[in-house]
N, C-alpha and C positions, 0 to 999 in steps of 0.2 A: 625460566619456566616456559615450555612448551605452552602452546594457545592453540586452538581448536578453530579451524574459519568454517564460518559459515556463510553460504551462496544463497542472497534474497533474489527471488526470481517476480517480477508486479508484473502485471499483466491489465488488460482492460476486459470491456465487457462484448460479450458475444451477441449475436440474434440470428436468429433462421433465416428470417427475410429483411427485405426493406420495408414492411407493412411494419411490421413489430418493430422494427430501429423508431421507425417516425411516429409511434405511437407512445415508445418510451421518451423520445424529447418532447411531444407533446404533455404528455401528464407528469415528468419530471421536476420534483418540487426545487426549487431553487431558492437558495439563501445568502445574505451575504455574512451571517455570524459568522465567526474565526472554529476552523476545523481540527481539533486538536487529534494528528496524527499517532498513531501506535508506536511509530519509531523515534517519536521524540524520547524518552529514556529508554530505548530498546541494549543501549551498549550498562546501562545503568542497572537492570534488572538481570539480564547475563551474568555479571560479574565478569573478575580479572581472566578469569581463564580463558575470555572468549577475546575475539577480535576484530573488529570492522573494515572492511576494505571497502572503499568507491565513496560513492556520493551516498 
């Protein structure tokens, strides 16, 4: 059966300047609860015909 790959591309987050960087770590709410990821059954909700490659 042919599989179909698909390329996850993650990236971070952007700002204009260094005013706004340091203003988003300043008011950044931080947690230590368990962050339950999108790609945790991401190969599970695809189904068979798709395929994972990397990490």
């Amino acid at each position: 059966m042919k599989k179909i790959q698909i390329l996850m591309v993650h990236g971070g987050m952007t700002f204009k300047n260094e005013k706004d960087y340091l203003h988003y770590l300043k008011t950044k709410k931080v947690t230590t609860a368990k962050k339950i990821y999108w790609d945790v059954d991401f190969e599970e909700k695809l189904g068979k015909g798709f395929v994972r490659n990397g990490g």
